[in-house]
C-alpha positions as CSV (number, residue, x, y, z in Angstrom):
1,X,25.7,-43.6,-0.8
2,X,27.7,-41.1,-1.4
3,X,29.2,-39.7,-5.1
4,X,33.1,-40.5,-5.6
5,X,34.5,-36.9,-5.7
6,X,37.5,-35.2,-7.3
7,X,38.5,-34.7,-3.8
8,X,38.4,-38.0,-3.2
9,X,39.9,-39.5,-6.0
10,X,42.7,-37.0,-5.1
11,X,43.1,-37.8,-1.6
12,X,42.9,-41.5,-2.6
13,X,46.2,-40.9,-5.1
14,X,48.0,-38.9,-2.4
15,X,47.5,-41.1,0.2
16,X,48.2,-44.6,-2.4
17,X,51.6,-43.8,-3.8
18,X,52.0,-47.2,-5.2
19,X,48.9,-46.5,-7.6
20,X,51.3,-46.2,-10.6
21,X,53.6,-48.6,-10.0
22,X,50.0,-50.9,-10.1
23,X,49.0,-49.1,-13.5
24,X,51.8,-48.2,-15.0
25,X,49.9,-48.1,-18.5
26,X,48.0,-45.9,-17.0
27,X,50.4,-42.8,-16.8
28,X,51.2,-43.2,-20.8
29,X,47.5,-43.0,-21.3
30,X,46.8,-39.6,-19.4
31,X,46.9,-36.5,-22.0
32,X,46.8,-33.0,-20.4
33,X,46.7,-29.8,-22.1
34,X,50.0,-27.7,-22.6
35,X,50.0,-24.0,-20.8
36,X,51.8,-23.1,-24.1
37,X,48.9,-23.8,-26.1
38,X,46.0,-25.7,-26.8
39,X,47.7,-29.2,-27.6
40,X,47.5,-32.4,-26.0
41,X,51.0,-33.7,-23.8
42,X,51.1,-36.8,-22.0
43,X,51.8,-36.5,-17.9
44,X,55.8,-37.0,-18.4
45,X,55.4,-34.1,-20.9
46,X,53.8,-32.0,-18.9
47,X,56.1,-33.0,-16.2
48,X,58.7,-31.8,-17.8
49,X,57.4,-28.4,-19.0
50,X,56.4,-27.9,-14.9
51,X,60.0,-28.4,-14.4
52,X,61.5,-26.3,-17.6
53,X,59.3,-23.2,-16.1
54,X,60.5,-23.9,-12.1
55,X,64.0,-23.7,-13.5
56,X,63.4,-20.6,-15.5
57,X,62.0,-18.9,-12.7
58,X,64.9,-20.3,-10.7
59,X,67.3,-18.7,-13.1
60,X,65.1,-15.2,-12.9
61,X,65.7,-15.2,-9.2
62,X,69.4,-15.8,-9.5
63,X,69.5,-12.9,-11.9
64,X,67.6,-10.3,-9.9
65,X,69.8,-11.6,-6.5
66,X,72.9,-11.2,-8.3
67,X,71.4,-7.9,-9.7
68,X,70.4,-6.2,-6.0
69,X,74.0,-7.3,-5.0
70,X,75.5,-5.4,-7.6
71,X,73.5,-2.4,-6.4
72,X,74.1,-3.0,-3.0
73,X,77.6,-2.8,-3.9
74,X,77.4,0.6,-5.3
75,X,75.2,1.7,-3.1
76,X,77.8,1.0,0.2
77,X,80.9,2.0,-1.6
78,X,78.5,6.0,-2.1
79,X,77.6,5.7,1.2
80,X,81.3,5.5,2.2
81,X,82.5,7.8,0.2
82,X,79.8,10.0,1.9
83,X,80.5,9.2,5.2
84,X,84.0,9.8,4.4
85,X,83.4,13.4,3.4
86,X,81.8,14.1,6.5
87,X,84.6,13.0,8.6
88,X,86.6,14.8,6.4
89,X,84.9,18.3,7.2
90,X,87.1,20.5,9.5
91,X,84.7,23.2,9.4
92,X,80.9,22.4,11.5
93,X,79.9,25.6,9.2
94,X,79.9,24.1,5.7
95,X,78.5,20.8,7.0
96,X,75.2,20.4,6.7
97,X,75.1,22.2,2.8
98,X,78.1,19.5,2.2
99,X,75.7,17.0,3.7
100,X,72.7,17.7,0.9
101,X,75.2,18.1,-2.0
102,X,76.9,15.3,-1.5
103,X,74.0,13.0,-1.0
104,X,72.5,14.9,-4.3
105,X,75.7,14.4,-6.2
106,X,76.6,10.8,-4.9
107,X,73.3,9.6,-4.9
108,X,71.8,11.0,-7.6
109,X,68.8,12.9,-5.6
110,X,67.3,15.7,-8.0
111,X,67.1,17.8,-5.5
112,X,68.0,18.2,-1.6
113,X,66.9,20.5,0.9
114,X,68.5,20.9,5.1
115,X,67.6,22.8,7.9
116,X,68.8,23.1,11.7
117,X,67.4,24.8,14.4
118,X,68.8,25.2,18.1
119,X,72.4,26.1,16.4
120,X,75.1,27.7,18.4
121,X,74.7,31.1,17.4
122,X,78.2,31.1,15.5
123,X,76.0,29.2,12.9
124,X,72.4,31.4,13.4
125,X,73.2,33.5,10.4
126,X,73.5,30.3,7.8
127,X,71.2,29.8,5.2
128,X,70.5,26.1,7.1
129,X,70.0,27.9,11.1
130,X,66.7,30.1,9.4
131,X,63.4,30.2,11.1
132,X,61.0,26.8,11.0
133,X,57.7,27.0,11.7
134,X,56.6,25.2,14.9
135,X,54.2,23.1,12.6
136,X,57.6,21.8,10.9
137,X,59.6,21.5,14.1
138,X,56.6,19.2,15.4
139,X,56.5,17.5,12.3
140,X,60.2,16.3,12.3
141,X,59.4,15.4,15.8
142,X,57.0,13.2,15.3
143,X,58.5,11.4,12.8
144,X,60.2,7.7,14.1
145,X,61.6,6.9,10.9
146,X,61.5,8.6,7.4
147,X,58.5,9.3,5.6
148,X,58.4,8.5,2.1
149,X,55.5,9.3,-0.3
150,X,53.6,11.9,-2.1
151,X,54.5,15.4,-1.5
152,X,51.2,16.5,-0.3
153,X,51.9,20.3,0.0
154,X,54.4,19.8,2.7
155,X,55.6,23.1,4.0
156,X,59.3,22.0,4.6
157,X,59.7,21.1,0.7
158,X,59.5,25.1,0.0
159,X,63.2,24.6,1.2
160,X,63.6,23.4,-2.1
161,X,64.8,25.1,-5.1
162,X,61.9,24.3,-7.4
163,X,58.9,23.0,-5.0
164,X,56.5,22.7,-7.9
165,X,59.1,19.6,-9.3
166,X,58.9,17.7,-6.4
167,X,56.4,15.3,-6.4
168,X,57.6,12.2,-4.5
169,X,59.5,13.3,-1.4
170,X,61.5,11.7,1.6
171,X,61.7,13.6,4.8
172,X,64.7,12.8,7.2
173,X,64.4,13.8,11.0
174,X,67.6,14.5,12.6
175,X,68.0,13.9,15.9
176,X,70.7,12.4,18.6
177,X,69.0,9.5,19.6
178,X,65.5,7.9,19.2
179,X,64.1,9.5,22.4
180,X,64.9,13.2,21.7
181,X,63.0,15.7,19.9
182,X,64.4,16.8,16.4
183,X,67.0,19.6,16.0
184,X,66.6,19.5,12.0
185,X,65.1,17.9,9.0
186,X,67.1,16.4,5.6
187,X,65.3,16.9,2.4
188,X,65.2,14.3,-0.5
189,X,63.0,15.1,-3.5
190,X,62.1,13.9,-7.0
191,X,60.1,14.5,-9.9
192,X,59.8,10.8,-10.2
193,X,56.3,9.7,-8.2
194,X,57.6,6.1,-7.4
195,X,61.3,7.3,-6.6
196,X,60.5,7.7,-2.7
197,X,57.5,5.6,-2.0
198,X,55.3,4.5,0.8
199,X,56.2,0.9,-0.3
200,X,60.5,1.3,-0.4
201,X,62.6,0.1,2.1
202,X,63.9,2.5,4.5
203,X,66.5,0.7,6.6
204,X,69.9,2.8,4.1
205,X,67.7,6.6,4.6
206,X,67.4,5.9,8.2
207,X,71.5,5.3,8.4
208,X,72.0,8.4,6.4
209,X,69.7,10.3,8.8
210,X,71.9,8.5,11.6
211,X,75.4,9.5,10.4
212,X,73.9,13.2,9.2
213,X,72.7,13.5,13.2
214,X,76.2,12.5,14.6
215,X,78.2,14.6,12.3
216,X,75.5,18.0,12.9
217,X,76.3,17.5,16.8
218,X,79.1,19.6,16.1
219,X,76.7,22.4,15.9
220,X,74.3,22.2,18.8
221,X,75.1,23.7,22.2
C-alpha cells in the first residue's frame, strides 16, 4: 500500500469542503508561522495577514494606475501642444528644426538631432537637406518602428551636438506610409542609459514619427 502524501491530503481537503465544518476544533488548533517573523498565528490569523498584504498590494496598484494616468495626461496635453505647433508653421523651411526643438523643449529630450533627404531643392541648402551616407539612408529604411537602445556608435547620432553624451538613443524613421522607403530620420538622445530602452513602449514615438512625416510632406517633391 501506498504512503498518504501531502498531495493527497491536499487534494482530499480541496475536493471535501465540508472537512471543517466536521472539525471545527480543528481550525483553532492549526498554528502557522507569520511571514513577519518567526512567531506562531493560528489559521484565522494568518488569514487575515494573507488578506491585509492582498489589500496593500491592491492599494499599490491603484496608486501606480492613478500615477501612469496622471502622466498620460501630461504626456497628451505636450503632444498637442506639439502637434499644434506644427500646424501652426507657415513656413515648410523652419519645420523640421521646429520639429526637434520642440520635442526637446516639450518633452524634455537632452538632446535632438533631424535630417531629410530627397528635399525640393528650395530646402537643399538647410542644415537638415545635408548629405547622408547610404549606410544611414538604408538604416532608416529598414527600420519598421523605432529602435530604442544603446547607442552603439551609430553614425546618424554625430548629427548630435555632443555625440560622446549620448549613450541611450531612439532613432525615428520618417516616412509617408509603412510601405515606402525613408525620406529622413528624427533623433532622440540621452545621457541616461535606461531613458530609451530596448524594453519601453513605443506606441507615443511611433505617433510622433507619424505626425513629424505628415507635416515634412511639405518638403518633398
Amino acid at each position: 500500500m501506498n504512503p498518504i502524501t501531502e498531495d493527497d491530503i491536499a487534494n482530499y481537503l480541496a475536493n471535501t469542503p465540508d472537512f471543517f465544518e466536521r472539525h471545527a476544533a480543528l481550525l483553532a488548533q492549526v498554528q502557522l508561522t507569520s511571514p513577519h517573523g518567526n512567531r506562531a498565528v493560528s489559521l484565522q490569523e494568518r488569514q487575515a495577514e494573507m488578506l491585509r498584504d492582498k489589500i496593500k498590494a491592491l492599494e499599490h496598484r491603484v496608486m501606480d494606475m492613478i500615477r501612469h494616468g496622471t502622466e498620460n495626461v501630461v504626456t497628451s496635453d505636450r503632444l498637442h501642444r506639439w502637434t499644434s505647433g506644427l500646424l501652426a508653421a507657415r513656413d515648410p523651411r523652419h519645420l523640421p528644426s521646429r520639429i526637434a526643438e520642440d520635442l526637446q523643449a516639450l518633452f524634455m529630450v537632452p538632446q535632438t538631432a533631424i535630417r531629410v533627404w530627397d528635399c525640393q531643392g528650395d530646402y537643399v541648402d538647410e542644415a537638415y537637406a545635408q548629405a547622408v551616407s547610404d549606410d544611414v539612408k538604408a538604416l532608416a529604411t529598414s527600420l519598421s518602428a523605432p529602435y530604442c537602445g544603446l547607442n552603439s556608435g551609430f553614425e546618424a547620432s554625430k548629427w548630435l551636438p555632443e555625440p560622446h553624451a549620448a549613450v541611450s538613443i531612439a532613432l525615428l524613421p520618417l516616412r509617408p506610409d509603412a510601405e515606402s522607403p525613408a525620406f529622413g530620420l528624427l533623433i532622440l538622445a540621452s545621457p541616461d542609459a535606461q531613458r530609451y530602452s530596448p524594453e519601453m513602449g513605443i506606441d507615443f514615438l511611433q505617433r510622433i514619427a507619424d505626425l513629424a512625416s505628415g507635416a515634412l510632406s511639405r518638403l518633398r517633391p
